[in-house]
C-alpha positions as CSV (number, residue, x, y, z in Angstrom):
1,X,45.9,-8.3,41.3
2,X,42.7,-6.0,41.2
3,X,39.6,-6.7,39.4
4,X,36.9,-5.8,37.6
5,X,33.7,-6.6,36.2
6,X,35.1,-7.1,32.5
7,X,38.1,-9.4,34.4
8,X,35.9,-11.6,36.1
9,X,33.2,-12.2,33.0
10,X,36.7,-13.1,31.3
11,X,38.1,-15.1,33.8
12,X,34.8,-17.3,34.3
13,X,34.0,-17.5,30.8
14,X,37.7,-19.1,30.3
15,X,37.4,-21.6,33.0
16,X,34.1,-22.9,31.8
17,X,36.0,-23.7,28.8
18,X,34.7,-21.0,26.6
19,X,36.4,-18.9,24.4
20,X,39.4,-20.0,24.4
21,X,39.9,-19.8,20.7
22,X,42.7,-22.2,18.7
23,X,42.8,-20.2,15.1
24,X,44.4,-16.9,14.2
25,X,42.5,-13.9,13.4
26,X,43.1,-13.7,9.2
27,X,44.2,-10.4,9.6
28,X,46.9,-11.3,12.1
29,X,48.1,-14.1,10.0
30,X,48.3,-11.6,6.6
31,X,50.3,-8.6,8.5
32,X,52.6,-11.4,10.3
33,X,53.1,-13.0,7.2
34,X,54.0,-10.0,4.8
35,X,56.3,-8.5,7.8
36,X,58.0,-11.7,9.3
37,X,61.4,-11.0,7.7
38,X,61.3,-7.8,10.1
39,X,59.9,-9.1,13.3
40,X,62.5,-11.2,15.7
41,X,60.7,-10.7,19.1
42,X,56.7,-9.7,19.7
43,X,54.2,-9.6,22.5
44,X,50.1,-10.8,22.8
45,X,48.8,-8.0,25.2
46,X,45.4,-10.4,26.6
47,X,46.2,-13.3,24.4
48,X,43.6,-15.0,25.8
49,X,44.3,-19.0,24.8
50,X,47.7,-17.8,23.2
51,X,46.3,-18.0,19.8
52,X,48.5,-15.1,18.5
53,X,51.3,-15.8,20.8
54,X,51.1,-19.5,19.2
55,X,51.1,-18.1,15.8
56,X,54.0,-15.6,16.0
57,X,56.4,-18.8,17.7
58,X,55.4,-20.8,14.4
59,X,56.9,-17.9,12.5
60,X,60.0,-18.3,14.4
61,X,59.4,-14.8,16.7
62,X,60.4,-15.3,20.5
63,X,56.8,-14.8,21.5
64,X,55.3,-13.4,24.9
65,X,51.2,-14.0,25.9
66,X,50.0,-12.0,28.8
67,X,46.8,-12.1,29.9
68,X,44.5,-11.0,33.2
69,X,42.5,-14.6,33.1
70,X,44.9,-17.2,35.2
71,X,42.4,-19.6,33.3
72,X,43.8,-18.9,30.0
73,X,47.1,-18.5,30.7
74,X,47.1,-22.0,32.6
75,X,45.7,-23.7,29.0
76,X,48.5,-21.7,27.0
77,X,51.3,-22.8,29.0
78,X,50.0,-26.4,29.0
79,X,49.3,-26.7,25.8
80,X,53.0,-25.1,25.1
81,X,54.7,-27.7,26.6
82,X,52.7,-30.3,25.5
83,X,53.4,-29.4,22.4
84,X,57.4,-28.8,23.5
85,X,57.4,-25.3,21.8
86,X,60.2,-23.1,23.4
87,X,60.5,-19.9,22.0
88,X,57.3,-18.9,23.6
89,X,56.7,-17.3,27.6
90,X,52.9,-16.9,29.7
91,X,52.4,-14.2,32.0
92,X,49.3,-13.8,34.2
93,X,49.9,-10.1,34.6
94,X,47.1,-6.9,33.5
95,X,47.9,-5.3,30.1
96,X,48.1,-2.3,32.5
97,X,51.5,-4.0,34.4
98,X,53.5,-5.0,31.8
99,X,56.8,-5.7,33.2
100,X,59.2,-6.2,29.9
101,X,62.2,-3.9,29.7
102,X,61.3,-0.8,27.1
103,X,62.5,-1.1,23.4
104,X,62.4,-4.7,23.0
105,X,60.0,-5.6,21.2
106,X,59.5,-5.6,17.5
107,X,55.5,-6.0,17.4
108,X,52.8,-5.8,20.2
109,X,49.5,-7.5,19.3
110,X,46.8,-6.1,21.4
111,X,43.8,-7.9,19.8
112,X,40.5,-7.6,21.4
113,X,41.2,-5.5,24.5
114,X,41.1,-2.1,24.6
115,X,37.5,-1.4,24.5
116,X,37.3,-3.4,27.7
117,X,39.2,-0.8,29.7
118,X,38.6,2.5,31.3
119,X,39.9,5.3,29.2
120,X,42.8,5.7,32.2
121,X,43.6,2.5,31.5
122,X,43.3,2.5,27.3
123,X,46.1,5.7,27.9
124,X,48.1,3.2,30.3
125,X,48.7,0.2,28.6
126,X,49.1,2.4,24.8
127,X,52.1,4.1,26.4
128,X,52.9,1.0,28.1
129,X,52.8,-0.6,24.7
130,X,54.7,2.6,23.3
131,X,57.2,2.1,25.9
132,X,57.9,-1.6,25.0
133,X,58.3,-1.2,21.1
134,X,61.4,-0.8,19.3
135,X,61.7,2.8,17.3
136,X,59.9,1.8,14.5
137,X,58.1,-1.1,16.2
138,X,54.4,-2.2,15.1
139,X,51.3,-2.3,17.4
140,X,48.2,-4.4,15.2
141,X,45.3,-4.1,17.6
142,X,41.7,-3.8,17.4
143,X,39.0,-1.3,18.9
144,X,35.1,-1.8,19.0
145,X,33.7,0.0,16.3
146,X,30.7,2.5,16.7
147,X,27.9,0.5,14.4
148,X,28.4,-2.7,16.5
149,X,24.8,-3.1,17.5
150,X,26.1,-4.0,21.2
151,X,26.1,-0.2,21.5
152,X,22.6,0.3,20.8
153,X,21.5,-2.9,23.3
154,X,23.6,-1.7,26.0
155,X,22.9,0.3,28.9
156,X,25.0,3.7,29.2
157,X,26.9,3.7,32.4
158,X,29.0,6.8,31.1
159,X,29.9,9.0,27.9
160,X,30.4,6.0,25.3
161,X,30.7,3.5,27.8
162,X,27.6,0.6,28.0
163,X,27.2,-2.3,29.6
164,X,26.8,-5.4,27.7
165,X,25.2,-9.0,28.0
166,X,27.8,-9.9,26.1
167,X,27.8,-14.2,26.8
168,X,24.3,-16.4,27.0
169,X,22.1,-13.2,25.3
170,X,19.5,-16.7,24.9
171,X,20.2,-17.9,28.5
172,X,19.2,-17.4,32.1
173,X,22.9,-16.6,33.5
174,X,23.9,-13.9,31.1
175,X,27.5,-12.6,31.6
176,X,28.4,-9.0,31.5
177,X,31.2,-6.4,30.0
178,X,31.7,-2.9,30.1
179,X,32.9,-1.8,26.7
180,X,33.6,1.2,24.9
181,X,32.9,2.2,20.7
182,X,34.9,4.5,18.0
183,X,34.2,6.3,15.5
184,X,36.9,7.0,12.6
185,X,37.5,10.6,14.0
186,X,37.9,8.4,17.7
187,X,40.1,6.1,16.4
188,X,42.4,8.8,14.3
189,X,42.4,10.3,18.1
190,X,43.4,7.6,19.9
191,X,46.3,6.5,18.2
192,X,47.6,10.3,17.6
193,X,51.1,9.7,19.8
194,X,52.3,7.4,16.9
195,X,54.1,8.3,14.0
196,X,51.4,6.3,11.3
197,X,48.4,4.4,11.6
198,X,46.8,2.5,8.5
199,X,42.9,1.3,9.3
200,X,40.4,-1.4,8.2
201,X,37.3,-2.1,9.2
202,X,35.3,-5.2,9.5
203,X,31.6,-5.8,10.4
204,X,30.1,-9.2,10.8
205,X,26.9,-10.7,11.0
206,X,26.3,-14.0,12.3
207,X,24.3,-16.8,10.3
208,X,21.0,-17.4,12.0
209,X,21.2,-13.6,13.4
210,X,21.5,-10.6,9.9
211,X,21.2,-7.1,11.7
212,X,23.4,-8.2,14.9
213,X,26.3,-6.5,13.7
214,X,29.7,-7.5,15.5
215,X,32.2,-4.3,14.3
216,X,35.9,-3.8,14.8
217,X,38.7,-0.9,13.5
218,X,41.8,-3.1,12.3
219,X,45.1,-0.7,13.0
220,X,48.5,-1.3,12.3
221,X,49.9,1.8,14.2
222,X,54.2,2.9,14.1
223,X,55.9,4.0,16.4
């Protein structure tokens, strides 16, 4: 498996026991829950923990969690069968490698990911994604948005790419990520190849820390 600076950050961060977050994004759980009469099979695309994957099982989906962190996949599958739930599957795979047979999936949940990649890769894994769904299929996924102030702390390495202490900003062993920001007209853009898009956008601000601004588009894109 090849690697790279944003795999590695992830990887380590995971098996320090960091990040590996238990509770559903509240957009996730909305969408899933106004659409689960539709949905029968879905996919996490870097489900980190499996927190998504976990959710869509409860709903009675078959569920699929791949991720590129063998540390998180290791926690999801443990915690899986400790809990004896069956209808869900872990695969330490890149988003970019996604080996499930095309048209076979209902929804792909790609939360959290694609600003991490290079723009080869973002065009990879959207038409791998593409490839997956059912006609008609859902992908609900996020994309760094433009006014995160990350953008204006990072260092440029290329046109709208920066790199970013990311983890420990107060600490003496910061942790790094390469990550990428959209505007609306960038977002509009990326998702032209599918058939509808419908956006939100969210911007948080920490307590103890007004001003740093932590920004993402919401999509829920058709195929």
């Amino acid at each position: 498996m090849s690697t790279n600076i944003n795999v590695e950050t992830w990887n380590a961060v995971y098996s320090e026991g960091r990040s590996l977050l238990q509770y559903p994004d509240e957009a996730v759980v909305t969408y899933l829950v106004r659409n689960k009469d539709s949905l029968k099979r879905g996919i996490d695309v870097a489900c980190g923990a499996g927190r998504h994957t976990f959710l869509m099982a409860e709903m009675g989906l078959e569920a699929h969690g791949i991720d590129s962190s063998s540390a998180s996949i290791a926690f999801a599958t443990e915690k899986a069968a400790r809990r004896g739930i069956s209808n869900v599957n872990f695969a330490n795979i890149l988003a970019q490698d996604i080996q499930h047979e095309s048209q076979s999936f209902d929804i792909a949940i790609v939360w959290g990911l694609f600003h991490y990649l290079t723009n080869e890769d973002q065009a990879k894994v959207l038409s791998e994604v593409s490839r997956i769904l059912k006609p008609g299929g859902k992908l609900l996924c996020t994309l760094r948005s433009s006014v995160d102030t990350r953008a204006e702390k990072g260092i440029e390495v290329e046109p709208n790419r920066y790199k970013v202490e990311y983890f420990d900003e107060d600490t003496k062993t910061p942790k790094y990520t390469l990550m990428y920001f959209w505007d609306e007209a960038g977002v509009r853009g990326f998702f032209r190849s599918f058939s509808d898009i419908t956006m939100g956008h969210r911007t948080i601000e920490p307590m103890g820390k007004l001003a740093n601004k932590t920004a993402h588009w919401l999509i829920a894109a058709t195929k």
